[in-house]
N, C-alpha and C positions, 0 to 999 in steps of 0.2 A: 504494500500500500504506500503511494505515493505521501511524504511527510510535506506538513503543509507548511505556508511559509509563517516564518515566527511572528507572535503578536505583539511582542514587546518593539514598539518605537519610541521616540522623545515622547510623545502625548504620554503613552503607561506610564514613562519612566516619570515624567511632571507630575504625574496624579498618583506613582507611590511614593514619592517623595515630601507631597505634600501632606498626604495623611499620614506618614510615618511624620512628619513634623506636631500631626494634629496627638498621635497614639500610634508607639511602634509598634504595639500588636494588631491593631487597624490596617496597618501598613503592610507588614507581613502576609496578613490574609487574604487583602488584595491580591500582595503579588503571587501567592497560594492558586489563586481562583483564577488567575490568566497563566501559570504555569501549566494547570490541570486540565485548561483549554486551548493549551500550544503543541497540542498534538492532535493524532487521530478520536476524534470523538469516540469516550466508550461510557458505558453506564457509571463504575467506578471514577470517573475523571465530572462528570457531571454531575454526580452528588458530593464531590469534595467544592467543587464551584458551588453549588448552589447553599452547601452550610455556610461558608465563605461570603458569600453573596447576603445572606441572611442574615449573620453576626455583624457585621458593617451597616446594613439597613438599621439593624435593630437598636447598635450603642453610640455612632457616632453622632449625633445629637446632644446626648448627652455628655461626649465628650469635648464638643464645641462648645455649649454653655454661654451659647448665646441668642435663646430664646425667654421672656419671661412667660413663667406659667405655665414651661412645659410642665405634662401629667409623666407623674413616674412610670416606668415599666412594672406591673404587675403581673409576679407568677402563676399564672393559677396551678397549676398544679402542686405549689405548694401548699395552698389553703386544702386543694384536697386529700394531698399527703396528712395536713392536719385533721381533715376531719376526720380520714379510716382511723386516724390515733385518739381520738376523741371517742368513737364508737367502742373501739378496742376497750376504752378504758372505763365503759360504763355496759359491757356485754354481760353484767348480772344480772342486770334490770332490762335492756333493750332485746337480748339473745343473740345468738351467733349472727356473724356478720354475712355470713355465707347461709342463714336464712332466710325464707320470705315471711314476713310476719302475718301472724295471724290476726289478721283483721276484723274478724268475728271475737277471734277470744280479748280483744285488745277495746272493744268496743263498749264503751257505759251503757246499760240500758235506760238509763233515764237521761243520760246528758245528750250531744252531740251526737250524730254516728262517725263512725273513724277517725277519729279523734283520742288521743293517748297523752299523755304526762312524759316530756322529755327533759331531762339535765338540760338547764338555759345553756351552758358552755358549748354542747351540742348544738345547740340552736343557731348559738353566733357563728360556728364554725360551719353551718350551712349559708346562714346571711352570707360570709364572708365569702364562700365558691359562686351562689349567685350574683353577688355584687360583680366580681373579676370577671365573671361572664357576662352578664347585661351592660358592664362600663366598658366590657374591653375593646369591644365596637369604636364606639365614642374616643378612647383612648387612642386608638389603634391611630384612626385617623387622623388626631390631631398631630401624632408624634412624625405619622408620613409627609402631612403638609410642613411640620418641620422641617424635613429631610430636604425636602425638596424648595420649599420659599422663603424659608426663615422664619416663617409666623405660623400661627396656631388659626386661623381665619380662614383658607385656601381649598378644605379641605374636598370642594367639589371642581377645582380650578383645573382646566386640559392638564395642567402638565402633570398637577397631581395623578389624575386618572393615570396618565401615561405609566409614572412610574409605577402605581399600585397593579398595573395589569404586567410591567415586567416583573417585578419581585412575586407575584402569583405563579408567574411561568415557572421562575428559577424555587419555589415552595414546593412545585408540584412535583422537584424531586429532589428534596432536600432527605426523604429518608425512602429505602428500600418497601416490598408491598407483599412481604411475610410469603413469597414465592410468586408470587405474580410477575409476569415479566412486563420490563418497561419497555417500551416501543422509546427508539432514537429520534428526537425528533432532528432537522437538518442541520448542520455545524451552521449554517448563515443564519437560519433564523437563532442560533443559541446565540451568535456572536453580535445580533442586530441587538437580541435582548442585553448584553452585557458593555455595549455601545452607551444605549439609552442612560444605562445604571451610571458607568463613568458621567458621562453627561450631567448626572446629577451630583454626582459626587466632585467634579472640576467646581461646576456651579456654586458649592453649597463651600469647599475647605478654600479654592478662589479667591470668592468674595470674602471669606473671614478672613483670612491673612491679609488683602487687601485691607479692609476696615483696619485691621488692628497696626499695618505698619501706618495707616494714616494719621491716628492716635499715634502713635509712638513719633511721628512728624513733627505734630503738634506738640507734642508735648516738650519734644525738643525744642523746637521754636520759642517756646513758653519761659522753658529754665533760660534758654540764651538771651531772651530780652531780660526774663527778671537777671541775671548776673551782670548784664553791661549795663543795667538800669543802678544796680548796685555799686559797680563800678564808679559809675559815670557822679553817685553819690557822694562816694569818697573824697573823690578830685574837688569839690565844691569845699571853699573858704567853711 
């Protein structure tokens, strides 16, 4: 099989550079996820891009820290990991976890029907798995208009959509399908999708360095007039 010609140019090489200035492990993974597509496309090289692809969507926001109001990343699976340990630890009173409750025998005859007495600790520990699921929507979105505009307001804006329909591509094989085989989809369309994502990612590390050597300009500017102002003070009778 003919080897194709390598993807690292000046642009890769500017845009690892730049997020290893923002997070060298950011930076790394980048260069991880075009190493693993600098060759002949196979399943293995396209699920190491696509975690790659997906750890960079998901922290570099939070590593530029220059948004107000972003919403933190919420695990859920941790809340659910809490809750099996919450059940586990009240399986005298509720029953095995790996049973279906008996909803007849669980049942008042004068009060409510199916309706039972649960540990409130339990309770929260379910509040907390539905919150992370009904907010993660909401969340989700604001943290991609992030990514993509700088602000938390965009989250229905073209470009947005753009990047949410790449980073869906590159999710959709971010982990293996328990023996299901994955169909290849084209090396040009993987590599249009991973175009788009740099695109965002020039965009988004860019513009922050840009802002931030402009502040450092200024600021320069700032101390050199206050010291020739101080200067200029001294000389004075």
């Amino acid at each position: 099989m003919e080897q194709p010609e390598s993807l690292w140019r000046h642009r890769r090489n500017d845009l690892r550079r730049a997020l290893e200035r923002v997070d060298v492990v950011l930076g790394d993974l980048y260069a991880q996820a075009v190493d693993s597509l600098d060759k002949s496309l196979t399943v293995s090289r396209l699920v190491v891009a696509s975690h790659c692809v997906r750890e960079i969507a998901n922290n570099l926001v939070d590593h530029l820290d220059d948004v107000e109001g972003l919403p933190e990343y919420v695990d859920g699976s941790k809340h659910r990991q809490n809750l099996a340990k919450a059940w586990l630890s009240h399986e005298a009173l509720l029953g095995p976890v790996d049973r279906p409750i008996d909803v007849a025998a669980v049942s008042s005859p004068t009060g409510p029907a199916n309706l039972m007495t649960v540990p409130s600790d339990l309770v929260e520990r379910v509040r907390l798995v539905a919150e992370a699921e009904v907010g993660g929507t909401d969340r989700a979105g604001m943290r991609l208009s992030a990514l993509m505009t700088g602000q938390l307001d965009h989250a229905q804006s073209p470009s947005v959509r753009l990047l949410r329909d790449t980073l869906r591509f590159f999710y959709s094989f971010v982990h293996l399908r328990h023996g299901e085989p994955i169909e290849l989809p084209d090396r040009a369309e993987v590599l249009g999708h991973l175009a788009k994502f740099e695109g965002a990612l020039m965009g988004r590390v860019g513009d922050f360095f840009a802002r931030r050597s402009d502040i450092l300009d200024l600021l320069e500017r700032a101390n050199q007039r206050t010291k020739g102002g101080e200067g200029r003070s001294d000389e004075q009778p």
